[in-house]
OpenMM code with the backbone's topology and positions (N, CA, C; nanometers):
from openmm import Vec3, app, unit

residues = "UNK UNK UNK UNK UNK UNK UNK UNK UNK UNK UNK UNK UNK UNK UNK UNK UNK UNK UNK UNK UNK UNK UNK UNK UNK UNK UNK UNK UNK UNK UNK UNK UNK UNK UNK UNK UNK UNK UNK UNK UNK UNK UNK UNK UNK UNK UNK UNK UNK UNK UNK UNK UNK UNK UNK UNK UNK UNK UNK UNK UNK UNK UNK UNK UNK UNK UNK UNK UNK UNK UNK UNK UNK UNK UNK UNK UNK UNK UNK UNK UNK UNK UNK UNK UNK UNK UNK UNK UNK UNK UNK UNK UNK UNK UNK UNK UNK UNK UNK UNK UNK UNK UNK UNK UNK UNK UNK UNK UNK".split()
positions = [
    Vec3(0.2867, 4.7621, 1.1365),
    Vec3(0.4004, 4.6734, 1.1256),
    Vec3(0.3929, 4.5576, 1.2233),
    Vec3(0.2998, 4.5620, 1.2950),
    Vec3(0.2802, 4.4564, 1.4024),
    Vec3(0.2220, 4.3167, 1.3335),
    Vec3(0.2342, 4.3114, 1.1731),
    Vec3(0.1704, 4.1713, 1.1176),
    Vec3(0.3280, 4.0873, 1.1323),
    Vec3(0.3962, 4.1899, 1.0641),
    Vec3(0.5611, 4.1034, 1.1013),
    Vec3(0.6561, 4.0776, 1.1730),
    Vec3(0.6457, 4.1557, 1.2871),
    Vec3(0.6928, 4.0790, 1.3842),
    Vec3(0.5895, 4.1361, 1.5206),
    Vec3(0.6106, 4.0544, 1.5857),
    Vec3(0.5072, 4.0385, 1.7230),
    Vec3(0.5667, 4.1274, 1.8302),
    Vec3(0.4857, 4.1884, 1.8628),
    Vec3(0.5056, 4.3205, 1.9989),
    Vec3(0.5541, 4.2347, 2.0953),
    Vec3(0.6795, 4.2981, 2.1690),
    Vec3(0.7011, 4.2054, 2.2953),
    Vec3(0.6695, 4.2996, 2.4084),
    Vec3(0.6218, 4.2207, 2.5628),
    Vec3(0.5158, 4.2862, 2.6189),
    Vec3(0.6144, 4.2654, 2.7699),
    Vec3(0.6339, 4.3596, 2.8659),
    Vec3(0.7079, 4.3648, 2.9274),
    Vec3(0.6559, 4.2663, 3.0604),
    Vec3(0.7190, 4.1976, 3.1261),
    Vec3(0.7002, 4.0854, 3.2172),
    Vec3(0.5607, 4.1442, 3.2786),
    Vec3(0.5052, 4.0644, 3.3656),
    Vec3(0.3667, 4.1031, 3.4515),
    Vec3(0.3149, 4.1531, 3.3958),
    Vec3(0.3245, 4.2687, 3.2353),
    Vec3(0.2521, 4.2982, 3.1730),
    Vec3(0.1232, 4.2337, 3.0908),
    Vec3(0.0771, 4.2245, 2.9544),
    Vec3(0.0109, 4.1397, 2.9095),
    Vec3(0.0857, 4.0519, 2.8534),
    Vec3(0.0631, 3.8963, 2.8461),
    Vec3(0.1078, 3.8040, 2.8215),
    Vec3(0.0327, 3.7683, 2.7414),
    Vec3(0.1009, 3.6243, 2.6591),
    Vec3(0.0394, 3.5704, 2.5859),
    Vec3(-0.0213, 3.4403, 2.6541),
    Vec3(0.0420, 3.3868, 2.7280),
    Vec3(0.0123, 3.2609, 2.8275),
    Vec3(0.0614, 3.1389, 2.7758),
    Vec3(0.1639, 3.1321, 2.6849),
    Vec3(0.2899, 3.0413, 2.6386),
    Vec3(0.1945, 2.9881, 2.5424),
    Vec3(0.2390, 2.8887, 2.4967),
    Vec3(0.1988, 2.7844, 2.3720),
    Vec3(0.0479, 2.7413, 2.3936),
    Vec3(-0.0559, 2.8082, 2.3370),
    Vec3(-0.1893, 2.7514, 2.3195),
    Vec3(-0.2290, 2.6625, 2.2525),
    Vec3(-0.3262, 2.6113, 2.2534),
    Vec3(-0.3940, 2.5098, 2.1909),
    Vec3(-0.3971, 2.4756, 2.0595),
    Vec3(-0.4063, 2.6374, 2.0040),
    Vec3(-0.3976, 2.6083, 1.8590),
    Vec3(-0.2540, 2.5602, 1.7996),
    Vec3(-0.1504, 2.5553, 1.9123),
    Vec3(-0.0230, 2.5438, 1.8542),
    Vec3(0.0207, 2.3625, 1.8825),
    Vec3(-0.0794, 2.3106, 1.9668),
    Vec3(-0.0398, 2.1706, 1.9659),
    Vec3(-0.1575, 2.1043, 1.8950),
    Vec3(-0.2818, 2.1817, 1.8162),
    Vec3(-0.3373, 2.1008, 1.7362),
    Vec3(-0.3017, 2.0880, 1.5850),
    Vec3(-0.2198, 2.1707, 1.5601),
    Vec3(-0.1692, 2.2247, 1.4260),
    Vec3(-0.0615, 2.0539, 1.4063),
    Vec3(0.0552, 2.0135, 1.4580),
    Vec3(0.1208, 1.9159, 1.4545),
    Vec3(0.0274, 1.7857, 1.4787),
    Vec3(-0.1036, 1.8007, 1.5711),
    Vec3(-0.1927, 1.6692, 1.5607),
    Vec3(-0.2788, 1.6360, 1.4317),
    Vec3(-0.3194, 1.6975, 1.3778),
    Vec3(-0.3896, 1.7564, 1.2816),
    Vec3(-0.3022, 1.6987, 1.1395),
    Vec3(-0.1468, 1.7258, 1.1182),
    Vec3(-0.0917, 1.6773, 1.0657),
    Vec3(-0.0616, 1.5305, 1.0257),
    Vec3(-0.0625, 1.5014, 1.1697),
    Vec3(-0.0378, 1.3437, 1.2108),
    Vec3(-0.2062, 1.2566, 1.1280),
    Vec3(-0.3005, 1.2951, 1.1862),
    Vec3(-0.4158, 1.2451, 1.1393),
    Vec3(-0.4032, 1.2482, 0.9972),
    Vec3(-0.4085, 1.3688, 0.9097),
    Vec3(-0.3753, 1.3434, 0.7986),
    Vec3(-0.2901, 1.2477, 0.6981),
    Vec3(-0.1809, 1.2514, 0.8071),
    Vec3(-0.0443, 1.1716, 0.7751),
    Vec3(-0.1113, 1.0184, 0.7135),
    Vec3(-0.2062, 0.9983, 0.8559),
    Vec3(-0.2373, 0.8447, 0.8284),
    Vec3(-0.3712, 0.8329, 0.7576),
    Vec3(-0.4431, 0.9432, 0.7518),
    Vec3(-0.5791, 0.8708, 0.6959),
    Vec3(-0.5231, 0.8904, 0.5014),
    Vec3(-0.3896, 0.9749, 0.4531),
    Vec3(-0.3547, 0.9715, 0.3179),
    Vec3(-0.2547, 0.8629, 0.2907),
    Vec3(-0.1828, 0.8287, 0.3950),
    Vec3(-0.0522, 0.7487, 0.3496),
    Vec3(-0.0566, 0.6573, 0.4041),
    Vec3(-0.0899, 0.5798, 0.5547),
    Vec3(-0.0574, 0.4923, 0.6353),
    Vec3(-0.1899, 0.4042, 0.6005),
    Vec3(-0.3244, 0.4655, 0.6133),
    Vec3(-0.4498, 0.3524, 0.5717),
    Vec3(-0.4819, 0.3041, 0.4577),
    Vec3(-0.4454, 0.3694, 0.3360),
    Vec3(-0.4543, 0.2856, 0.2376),
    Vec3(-0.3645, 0.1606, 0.1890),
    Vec3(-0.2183, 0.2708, 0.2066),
    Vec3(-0.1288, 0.1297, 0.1676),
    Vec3(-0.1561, -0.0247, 0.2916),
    Vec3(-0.1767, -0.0143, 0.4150),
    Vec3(-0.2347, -0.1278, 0.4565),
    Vec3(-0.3933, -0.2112, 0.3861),
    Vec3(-0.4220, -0.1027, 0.3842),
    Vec3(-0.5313, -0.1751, 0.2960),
    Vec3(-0.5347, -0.2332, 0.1590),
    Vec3(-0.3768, -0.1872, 0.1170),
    Vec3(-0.3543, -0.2270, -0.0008),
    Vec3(-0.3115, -0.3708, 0.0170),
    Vec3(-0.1936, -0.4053, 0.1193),
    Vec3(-0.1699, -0.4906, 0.1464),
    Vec3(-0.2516, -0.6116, 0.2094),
    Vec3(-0.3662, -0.5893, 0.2575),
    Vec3(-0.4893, -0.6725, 0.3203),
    Vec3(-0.4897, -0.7229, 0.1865),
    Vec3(-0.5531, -0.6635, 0.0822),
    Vec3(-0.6109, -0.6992, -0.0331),
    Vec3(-0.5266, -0.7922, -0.1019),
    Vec3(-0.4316, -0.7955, -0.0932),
    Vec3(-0.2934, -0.8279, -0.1533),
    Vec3(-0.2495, -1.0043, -0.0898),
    Vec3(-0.2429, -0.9436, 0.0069),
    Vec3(-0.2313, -1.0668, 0.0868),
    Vec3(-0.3582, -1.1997, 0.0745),
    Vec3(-0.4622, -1.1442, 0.0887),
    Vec3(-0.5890, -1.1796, 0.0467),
    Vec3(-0.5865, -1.2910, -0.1120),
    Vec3(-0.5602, -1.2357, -0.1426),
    Vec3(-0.5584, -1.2336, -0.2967),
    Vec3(-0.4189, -1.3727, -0.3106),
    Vec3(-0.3333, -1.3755, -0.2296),
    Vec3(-0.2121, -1.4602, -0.2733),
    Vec3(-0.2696, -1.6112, -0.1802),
    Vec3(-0.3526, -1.5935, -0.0897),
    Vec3(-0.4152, -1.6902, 0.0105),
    Vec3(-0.5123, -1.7103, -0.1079),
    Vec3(-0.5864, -1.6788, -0.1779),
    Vec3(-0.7026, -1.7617, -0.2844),
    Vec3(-0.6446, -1.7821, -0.4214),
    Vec3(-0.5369, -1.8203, -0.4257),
    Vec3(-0.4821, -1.8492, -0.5210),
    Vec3(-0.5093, -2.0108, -0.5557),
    Vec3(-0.5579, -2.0804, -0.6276),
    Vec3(-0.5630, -2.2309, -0.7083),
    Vec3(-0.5421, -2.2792, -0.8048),
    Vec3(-0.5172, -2.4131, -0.7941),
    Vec3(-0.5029, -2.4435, -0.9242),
    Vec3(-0.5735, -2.3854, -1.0215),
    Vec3(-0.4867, -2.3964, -1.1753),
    Vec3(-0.5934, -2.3485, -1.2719),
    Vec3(-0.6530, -2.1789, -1.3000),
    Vec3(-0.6055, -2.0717, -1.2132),
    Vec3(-0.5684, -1.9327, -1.1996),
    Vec3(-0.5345, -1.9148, -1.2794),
    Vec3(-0.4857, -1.7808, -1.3699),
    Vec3(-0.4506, -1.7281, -1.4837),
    Vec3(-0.4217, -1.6010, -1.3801),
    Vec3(-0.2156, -1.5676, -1.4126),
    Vec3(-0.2100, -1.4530, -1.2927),
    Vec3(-0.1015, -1.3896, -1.4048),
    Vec3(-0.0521, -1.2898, -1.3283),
    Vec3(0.0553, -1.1942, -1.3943),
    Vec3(0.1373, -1.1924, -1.2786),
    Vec3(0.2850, -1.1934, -1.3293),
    Vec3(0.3622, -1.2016, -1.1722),
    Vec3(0.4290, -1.0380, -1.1529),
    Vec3(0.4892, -0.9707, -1.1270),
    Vec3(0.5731, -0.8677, -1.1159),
    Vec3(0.6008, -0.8835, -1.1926),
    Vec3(0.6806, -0.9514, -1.2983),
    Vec3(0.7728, -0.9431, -1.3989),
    Vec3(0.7014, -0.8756, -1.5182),
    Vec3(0.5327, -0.9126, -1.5150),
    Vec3(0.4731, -0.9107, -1.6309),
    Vec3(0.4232, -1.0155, -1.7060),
    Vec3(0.4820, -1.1510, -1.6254),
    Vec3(0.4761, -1.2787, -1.7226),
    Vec3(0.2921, -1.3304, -1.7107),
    Vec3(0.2784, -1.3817, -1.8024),
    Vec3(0.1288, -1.4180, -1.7473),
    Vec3(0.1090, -1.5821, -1.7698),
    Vec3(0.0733, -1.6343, -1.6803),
    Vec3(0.0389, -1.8099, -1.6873),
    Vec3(-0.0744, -1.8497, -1.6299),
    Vec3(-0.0394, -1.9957, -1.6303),
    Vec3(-0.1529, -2.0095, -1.5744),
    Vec3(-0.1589, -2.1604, -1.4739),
    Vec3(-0.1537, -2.1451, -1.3082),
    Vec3(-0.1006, -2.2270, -1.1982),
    Vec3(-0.1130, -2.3552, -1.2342),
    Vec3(-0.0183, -2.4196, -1.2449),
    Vec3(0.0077, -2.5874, -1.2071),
    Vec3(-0.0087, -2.6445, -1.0798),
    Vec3(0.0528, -2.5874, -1.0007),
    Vec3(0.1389, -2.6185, -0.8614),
    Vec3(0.1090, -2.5321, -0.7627),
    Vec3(0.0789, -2.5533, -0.6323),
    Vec3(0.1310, -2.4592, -0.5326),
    Vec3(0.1555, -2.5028, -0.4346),
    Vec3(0.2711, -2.4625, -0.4039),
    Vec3(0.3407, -2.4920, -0.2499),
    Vec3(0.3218, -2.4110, -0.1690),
    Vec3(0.4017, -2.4051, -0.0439),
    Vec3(0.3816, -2.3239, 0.0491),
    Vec3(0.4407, -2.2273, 0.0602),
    Vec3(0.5333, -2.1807, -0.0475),
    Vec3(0.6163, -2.0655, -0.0550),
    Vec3(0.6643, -2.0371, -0.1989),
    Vec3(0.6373, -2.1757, -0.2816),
    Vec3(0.6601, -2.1223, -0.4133),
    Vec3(0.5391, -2.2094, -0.5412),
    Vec3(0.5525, -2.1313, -0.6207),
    Vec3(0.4209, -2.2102, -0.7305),
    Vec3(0.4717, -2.1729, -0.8501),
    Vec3(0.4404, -2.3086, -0.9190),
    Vec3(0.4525, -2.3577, -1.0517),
    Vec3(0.3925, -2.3253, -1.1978),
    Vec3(0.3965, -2.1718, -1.2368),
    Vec3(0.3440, -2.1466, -1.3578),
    Vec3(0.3737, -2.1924, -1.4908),
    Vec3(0.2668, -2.2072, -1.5610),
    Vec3(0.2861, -2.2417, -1.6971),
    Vec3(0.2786, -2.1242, -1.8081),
    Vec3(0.4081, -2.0891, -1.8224),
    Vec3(0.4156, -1.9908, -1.9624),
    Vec3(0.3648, -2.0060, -2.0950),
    Vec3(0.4097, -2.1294, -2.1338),
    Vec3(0.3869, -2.1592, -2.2989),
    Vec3(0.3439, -2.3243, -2.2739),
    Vec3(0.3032, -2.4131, -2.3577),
    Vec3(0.3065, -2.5608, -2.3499),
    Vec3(0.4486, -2.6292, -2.2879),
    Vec3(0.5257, -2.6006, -2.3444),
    Vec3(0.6551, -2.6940, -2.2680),
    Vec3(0.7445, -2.5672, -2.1913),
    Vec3(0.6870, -2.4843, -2.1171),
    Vec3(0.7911, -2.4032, -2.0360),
    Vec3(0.6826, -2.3418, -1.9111),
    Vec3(0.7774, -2.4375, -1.8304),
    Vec3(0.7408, -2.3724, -1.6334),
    Vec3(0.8061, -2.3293, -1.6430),
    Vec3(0.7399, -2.2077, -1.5127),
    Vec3(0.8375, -2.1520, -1.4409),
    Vec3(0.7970, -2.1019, -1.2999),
    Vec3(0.8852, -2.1727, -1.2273),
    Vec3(0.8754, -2.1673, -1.0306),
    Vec3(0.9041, -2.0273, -0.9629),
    Vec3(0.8102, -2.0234, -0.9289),
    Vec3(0.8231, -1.8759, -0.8830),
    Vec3(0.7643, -1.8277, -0.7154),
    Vec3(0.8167, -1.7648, -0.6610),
    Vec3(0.7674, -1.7014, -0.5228),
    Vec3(0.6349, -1.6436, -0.5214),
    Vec3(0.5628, -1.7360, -0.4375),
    Vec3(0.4286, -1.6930, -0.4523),
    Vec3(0.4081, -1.5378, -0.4251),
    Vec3(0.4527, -1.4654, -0.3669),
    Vec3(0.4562, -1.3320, -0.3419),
    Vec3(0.4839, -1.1982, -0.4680),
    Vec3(0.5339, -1.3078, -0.5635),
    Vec3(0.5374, -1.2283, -0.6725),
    Vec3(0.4603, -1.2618, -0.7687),
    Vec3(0.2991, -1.2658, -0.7285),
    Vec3(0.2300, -1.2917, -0.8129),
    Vec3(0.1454, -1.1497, -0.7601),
    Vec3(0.1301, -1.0654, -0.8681),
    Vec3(0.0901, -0.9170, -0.8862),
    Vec3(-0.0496, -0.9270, -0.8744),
    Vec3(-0.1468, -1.0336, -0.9870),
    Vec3(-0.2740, -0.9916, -0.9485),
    Vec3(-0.3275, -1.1582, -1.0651),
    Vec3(-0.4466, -1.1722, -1.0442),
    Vec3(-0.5304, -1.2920, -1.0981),
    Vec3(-0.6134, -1.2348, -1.1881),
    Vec3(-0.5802, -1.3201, -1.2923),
    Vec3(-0.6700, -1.2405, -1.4579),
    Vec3(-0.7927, -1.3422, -1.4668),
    Vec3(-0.9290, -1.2879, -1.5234),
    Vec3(-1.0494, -1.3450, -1.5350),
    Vec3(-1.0448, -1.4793, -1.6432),
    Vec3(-1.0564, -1.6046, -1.6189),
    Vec3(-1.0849, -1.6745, -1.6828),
    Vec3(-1.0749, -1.6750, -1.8278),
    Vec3(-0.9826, -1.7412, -1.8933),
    Vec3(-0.9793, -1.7193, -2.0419),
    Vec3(-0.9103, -1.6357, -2.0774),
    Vec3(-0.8677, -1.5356, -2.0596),
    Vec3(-0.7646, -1.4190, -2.0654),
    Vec3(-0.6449, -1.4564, -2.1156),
    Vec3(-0.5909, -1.5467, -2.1166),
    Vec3(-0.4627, -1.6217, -2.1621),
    Vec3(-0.4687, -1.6810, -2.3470),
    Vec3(-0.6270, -1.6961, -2.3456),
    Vec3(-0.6798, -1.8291, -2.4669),
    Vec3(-0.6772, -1.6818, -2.5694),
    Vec3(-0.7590, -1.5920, -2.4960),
    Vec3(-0.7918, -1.4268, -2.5885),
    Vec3(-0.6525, -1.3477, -2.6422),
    Vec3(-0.5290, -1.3885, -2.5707),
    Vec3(-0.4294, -1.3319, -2.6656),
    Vec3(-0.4124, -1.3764, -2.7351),
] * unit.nanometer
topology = app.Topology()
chain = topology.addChain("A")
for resn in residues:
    res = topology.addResidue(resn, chain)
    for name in ("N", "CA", "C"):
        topology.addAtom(name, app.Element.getBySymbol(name[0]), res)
């Protein structure tokens, strides 16, 4: 019966010698995990991301968050000028541009 609960051992007797090693690597161990599954990729997601909104140019073919897909007129320093259809812009926050489609991609729908 000693798997379920732990023998207690009378003072000066045998001890355990308080909280060992294995008990403060167990919570470090966690932590490492923590970041090499959750904390390093999504930054790296965002590198890429960020990356990606800095090489943005004229003449791009992008998809914004919304889903919309055009193709750049304009860019300012905080917002840019897509072209939806022949007679319809639309100004939008450069930050909500999701990702840059390969050349021609627009002509193929």
């Amino acid at each position: 019966m000693d798997f379920f609960i732990s023998p207690a051992f009378a003072e000066g007797g045998l001890t355990s010698g308080g909280p060992g090693m294995l008990d403060f690597l167990f919570p470090v161990a966690l932590l490492v995990l923590f970041y090499f599954m959750l904390v390093r990729p999504q930054s790296k997601r965002a590198k890429e991301h960020r990356q990606m909104q800095s090489g943005l140019a004229k003449g791009d073919e992008v998809v914004t968050d919304g889903g919309l897909m055009g193709k750049i007129i304009e860019i300012g320093e905080h917002a840019i000028l897509v072209q939806l259809a022949d007679n319809l812009e639309v100004k939008i926050r450069r930050e909500a541009i999701s990702s840059v489609l390969p050349k021609g991609t627009l002509k193929k729908l």
